[in-house]
C-alpha positions in Angstrom: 18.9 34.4 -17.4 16.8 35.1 -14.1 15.7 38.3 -15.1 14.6 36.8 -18.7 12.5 34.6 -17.4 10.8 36.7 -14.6 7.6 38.1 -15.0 9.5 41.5 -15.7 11.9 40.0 -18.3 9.5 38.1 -20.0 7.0 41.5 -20.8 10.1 43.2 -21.7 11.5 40.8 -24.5 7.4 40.1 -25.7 7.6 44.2 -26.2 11.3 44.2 -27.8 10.7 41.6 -30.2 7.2 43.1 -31.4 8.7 46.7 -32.0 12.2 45.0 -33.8 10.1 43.4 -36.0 7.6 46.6 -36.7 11.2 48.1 -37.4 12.8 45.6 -39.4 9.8 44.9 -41.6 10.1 48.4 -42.4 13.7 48.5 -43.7 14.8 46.7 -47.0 15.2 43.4 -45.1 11.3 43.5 -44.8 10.7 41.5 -47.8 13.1 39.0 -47.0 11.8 38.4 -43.6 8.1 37.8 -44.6 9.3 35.5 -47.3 11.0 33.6 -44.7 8.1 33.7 -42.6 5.7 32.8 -45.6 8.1 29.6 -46.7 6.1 26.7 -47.1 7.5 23.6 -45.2 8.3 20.2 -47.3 5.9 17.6 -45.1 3.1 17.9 -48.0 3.5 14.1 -47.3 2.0 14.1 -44.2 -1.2 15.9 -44.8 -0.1 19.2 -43.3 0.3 22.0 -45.2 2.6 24.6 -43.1 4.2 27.7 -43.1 7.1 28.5 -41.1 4.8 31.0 -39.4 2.0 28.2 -38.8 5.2 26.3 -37.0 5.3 28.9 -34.9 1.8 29.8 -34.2 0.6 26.2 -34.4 3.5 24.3 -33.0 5.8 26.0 -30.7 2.8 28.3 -29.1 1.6 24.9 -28.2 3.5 24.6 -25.2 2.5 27.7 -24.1 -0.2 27.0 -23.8 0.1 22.9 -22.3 2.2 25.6 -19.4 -1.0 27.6 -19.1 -3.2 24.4 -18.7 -1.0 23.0 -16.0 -1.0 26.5 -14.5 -4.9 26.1 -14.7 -5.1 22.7 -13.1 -3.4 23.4 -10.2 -5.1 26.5 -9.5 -7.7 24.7 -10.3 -6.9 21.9 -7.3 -4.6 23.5 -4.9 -4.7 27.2 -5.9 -7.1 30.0 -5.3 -9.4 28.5 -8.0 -10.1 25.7 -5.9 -11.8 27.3 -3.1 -15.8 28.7 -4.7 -15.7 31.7 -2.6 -12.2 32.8 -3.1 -12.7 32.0 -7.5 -15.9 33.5 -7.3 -14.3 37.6 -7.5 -11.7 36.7 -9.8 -14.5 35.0 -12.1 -16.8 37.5 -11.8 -13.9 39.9 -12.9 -13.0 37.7 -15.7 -16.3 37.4 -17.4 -16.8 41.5 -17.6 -13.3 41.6 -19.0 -14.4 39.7 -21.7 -17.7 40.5 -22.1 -17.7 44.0 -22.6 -14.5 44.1 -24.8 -16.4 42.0 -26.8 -19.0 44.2 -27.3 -17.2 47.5 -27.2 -15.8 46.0 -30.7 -19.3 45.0 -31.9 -20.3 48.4 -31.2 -16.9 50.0 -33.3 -17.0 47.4 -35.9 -19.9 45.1 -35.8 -20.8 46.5 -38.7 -18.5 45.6 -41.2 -15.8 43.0 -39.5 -18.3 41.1 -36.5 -15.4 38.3 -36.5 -13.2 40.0 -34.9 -15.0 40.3 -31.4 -12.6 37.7 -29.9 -9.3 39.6 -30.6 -9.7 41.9 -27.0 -11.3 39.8 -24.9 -7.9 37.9 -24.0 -5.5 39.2 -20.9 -1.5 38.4 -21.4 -0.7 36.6 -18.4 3.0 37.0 -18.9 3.0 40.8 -19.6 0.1 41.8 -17.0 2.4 40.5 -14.5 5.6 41.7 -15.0 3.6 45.3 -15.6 2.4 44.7 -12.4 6.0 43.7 -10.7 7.5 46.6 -12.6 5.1 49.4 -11.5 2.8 47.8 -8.0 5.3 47.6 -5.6 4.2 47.9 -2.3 0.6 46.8 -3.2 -1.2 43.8 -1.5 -0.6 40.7 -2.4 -3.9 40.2 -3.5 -3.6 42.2 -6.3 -1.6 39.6 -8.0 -3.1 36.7 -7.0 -6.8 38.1 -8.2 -4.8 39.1 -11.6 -3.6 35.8 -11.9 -6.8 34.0 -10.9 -8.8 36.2 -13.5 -5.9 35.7 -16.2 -5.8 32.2 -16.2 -10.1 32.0 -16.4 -9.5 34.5 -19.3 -7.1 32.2 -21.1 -9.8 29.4 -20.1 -11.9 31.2 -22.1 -9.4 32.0 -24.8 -8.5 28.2 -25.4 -12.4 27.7 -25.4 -13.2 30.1 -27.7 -10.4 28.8 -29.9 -11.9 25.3 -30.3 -15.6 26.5 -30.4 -15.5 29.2 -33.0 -12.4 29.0 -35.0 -12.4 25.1 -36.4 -11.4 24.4 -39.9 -13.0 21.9 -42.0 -13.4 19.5 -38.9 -12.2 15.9 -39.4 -14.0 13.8 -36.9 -12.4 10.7 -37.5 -8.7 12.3 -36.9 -10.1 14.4 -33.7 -11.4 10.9 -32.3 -8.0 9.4 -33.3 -6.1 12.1 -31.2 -7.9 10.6 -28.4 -6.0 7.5 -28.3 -2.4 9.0 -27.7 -3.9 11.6 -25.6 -5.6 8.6 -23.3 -1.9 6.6 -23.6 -0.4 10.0 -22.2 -2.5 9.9 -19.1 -2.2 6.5 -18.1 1.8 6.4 -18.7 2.3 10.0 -16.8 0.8 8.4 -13.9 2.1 4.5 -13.8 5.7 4.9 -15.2 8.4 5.8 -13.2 10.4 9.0 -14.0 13.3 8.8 -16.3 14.5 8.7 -20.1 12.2 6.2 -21.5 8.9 7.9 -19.5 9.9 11.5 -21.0 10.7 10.0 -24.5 7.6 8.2 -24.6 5.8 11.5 -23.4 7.2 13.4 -26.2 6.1 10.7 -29.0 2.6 11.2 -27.3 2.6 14.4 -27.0 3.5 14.7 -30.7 1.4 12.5 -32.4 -2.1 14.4 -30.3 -0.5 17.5 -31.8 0.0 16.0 -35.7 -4.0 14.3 -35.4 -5.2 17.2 -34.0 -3.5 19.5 -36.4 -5.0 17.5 -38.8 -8.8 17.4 -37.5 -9.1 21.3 -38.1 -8.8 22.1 -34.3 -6.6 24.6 -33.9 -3.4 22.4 -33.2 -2.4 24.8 -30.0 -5.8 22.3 -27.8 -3.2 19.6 -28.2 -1.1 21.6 -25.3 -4.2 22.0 -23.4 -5.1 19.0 -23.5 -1.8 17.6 -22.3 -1.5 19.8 -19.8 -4.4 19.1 -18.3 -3.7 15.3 -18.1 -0.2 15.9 -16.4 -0.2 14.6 -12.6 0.3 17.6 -10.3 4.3 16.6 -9.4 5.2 15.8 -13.1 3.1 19.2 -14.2 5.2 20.5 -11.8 8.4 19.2 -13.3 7.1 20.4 -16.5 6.6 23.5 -16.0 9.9 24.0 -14.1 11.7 22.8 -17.1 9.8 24.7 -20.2 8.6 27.8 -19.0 12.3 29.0 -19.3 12.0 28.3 -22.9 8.3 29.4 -23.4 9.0 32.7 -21.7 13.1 32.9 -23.2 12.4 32.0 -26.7 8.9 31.0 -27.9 6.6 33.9 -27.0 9.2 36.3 -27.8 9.3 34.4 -31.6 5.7 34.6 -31.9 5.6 37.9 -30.8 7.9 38.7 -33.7 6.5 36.4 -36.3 3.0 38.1 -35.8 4.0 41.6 -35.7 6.1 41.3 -38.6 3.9 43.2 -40.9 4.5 46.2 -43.7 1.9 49.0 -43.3 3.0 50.5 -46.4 1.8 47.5 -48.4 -1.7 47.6 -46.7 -4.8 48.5 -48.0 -5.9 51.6 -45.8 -9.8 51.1 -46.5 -8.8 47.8 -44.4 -7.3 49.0 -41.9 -10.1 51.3 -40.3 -12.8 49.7 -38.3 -10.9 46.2 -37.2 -8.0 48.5 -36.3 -10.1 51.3 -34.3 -12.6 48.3 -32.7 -9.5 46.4 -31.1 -7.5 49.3 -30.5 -10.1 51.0 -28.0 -12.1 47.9 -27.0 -9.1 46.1 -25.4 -8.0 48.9 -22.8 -10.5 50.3 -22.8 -13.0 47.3 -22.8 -10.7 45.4 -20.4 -10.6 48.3 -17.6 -14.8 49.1 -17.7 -15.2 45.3 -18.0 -12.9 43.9 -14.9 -14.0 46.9 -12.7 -17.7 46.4 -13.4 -16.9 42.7 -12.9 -15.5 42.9 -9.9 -17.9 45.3 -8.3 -21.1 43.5 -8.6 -18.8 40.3 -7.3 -17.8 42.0 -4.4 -21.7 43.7 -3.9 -23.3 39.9 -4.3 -20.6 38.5 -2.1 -20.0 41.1 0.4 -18.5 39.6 3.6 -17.6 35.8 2.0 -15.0 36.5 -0.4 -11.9 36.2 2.1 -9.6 39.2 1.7 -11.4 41.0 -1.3 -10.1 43.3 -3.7 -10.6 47.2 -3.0 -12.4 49.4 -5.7 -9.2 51.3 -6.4 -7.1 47.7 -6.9 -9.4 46.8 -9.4 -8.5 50.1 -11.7 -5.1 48.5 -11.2 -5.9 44.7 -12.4 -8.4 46.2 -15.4 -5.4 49.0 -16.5 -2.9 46.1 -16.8 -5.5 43.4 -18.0 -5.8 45.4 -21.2 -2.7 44.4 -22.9 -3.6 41.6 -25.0 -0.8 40.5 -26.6 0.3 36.9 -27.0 -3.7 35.5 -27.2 -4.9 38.2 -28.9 -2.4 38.0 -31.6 -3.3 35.0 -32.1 -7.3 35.3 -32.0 -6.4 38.5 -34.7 -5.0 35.2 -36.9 -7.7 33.3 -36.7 -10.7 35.9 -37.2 -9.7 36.5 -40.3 -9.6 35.6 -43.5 -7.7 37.8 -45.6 -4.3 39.3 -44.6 -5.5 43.2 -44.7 -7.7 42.5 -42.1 -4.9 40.3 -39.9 -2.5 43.0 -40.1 -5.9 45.4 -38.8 -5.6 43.2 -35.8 -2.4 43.0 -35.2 -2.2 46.3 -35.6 -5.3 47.3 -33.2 -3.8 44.5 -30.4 -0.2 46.7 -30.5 -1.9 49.9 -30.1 -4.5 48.7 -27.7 -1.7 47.4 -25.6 0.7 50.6 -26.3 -2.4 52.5 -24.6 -2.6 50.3 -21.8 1.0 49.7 -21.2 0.8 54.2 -21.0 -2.3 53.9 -19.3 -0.6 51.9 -16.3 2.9 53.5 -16.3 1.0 56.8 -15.6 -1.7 55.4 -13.2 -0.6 52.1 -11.0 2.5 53.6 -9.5 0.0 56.7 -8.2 -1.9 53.7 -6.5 0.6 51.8 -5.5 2.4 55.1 -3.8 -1.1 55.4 -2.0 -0.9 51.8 -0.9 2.3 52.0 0.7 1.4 54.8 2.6 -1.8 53.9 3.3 -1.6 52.0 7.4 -3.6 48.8 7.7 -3.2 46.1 10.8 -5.4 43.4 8.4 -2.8 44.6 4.9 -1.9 41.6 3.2 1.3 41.4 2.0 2.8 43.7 0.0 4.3 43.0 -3.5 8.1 43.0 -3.7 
């Protein structure tokens, strides 16, 4: 179970359970599979009309991403985020990364498909990490804590592009009403004393800022976010101890399959071209141009005041492993689009634009890393495990 939920374990069963379902969705349980997906829940009563596939990218992806907000607070308050100088390179890194993705896919297919410029501008924490365990040892410390730093601002950026340009049919009145529970969840995670009743009450919150939410036309997965960010540092803490298990064991790896389960044989080719080729090339290749150019001008405007700054030839490494997309970008692919050709485009381009930089790294960190370990250095921070 250790190695499962390790940054190493965790890439590997978000890879396994997107290539099973590639191959199961090609053999004659295909149809059954996407039918199961496609099954319309009974809670038409409600006012939410889901899928069991909107369950999982709706509901269950939500507490991904409540873990990534209380990641971001306390990096944020205690972490490498908190200090200006020492955010500043990771920031700077993180805004090329998504900037010129973004464009790279305007530039491929801009001209037919412009929605889908989101889809490569988001980093998989999860994966980039355990990449980065599996093929940087002996590289400075830094390396990971500047690839988490500039993850986390990427999925900062991720959650806000998700409320800013993906809303459905917005329902003030139910996104004011989320409020309430959402202010009842702060004040009770701070004044109540730990135990059954606190965590029940939590839950029922926690629930009913997901349901109004869901219903307001925000994407549902801002609820998490939200609640994440309102969690006090110890009980965050607590939190995350007790979920990311879960998250990392079982609910990215079911998203994972839920979103690549897709038939290319029933495709419309014409469809799959420019979305496919635009995410494909602009996530590895986007990602690696974008974090190195990042990074370089941080490190030129900052020179001496960033403590401990990332060499040129660490940032090939952070750009080469930021280029698998994955778990956000899946996601962003399901939003952009309105029509289920052009979904499966994404999904498709965000599998091979990760392939390329899951290759990419296998062939080129390890040659760095080698370097790094034999390169002497009194000042060296410490080296990755």
């Amino acid at each position: 179970m250790r190695f499962i939920t390790s940054d190493r374990g965790s890439a590997a069963l978000l890879l396994a359970a997107a290539a099973l379902a590639l191959v199961l969705a090609a053999t004659p349980v295909g149809p059954a599979l996407l039918a199961a997906r496609d099954l319309h829940l009974p809670l038409d009563a409600t006012g939410l009309h889901l899928t069991v596939d909107h369950l999982v990218s709706d509901g269950l992806l939500a507490v991904f991403f409540l873990l990534v907000a209380i990641e971001l607070r306390h990096e944020l308050t205690h972490g490498d985020l908190a200090h200006p100088a020492a955010a500043a390179l990771p920031a700077a890194g993180a805004l090329g990364g998504v900037v010129v993705p973004a464009l790279g896919y305007l530039l491929v297919a801009g001209g037919t498909d412009p929605a889908g410029w989101p889809v490569p501008t988001a980093t998989d924490i999860a994966f980039a990490l355990g990449l980065l365990a599996l093929l940087g040892r002996g590289l400075p410390s830094r390396v990971r804590a500047f690839l988490l730093a500039l993850a986390i601002l990427d999925d900062l950026v991720a959650i806000l592009l998700i409320a800013v340009v993906f809303p459905v049919r917005l329902e003030p009145v139910f996104l004011l009403a989320a409020l309430v529970p959402l202010a009842l969840f702060a004040v009770l995670a701070r004044r109540l004393r730990g135990g059954a009743l606190r965590t029940a009450l939590l839950v029922v919150l926690g629930v009913a800022a997901w349901y109004l939410t869901a219903r307001s036309g925000v994407h549902a997965t801002l609820a998490g976010v939200a609640l994440g960010l309102l969690l006090p540092g110890p009980l965050g803490a607590a939190v995350d101890r007790a979920l990311q298990p879960v998250s990392r064991a079982a609910i990215l790896p079911l998203f994972a399959f839920t979103a690549s389960l897709i038939r290319i044989e029933d495709v419309d080719g014409a469809a799959l071209g420019p979305v496919l080729v635009g995410v494909a090339v602009a996530l590895p290749l986007g990602k690696l141009i974008g974090i190195v150019a990042g990074g370089l001008v941080g490190r030129a405007v900052l020179g001496r005041r960033a403590p401990d700054p990332i060499r040129p030839v660490e940032l090939v490494v952070v750009g080469l492993v930021g280029g698998v997309g994955f778990t956000v970008s899946l996601l962003m692919g399901r939003l952009a689009f309105a029509t289920e050709d052009l979904r499966t485009a994404a999904t498709l381009g965000v599998l091979l634009g990760s392939a390329a930089a899951i290759v990419l790294s296998a062939l080129v960190v390890p040659l760095i890393a080698r370097r790094s370990r034999a390169r002497p250095s009194r000042r060296r921070s410490r080296a990755l495990p």
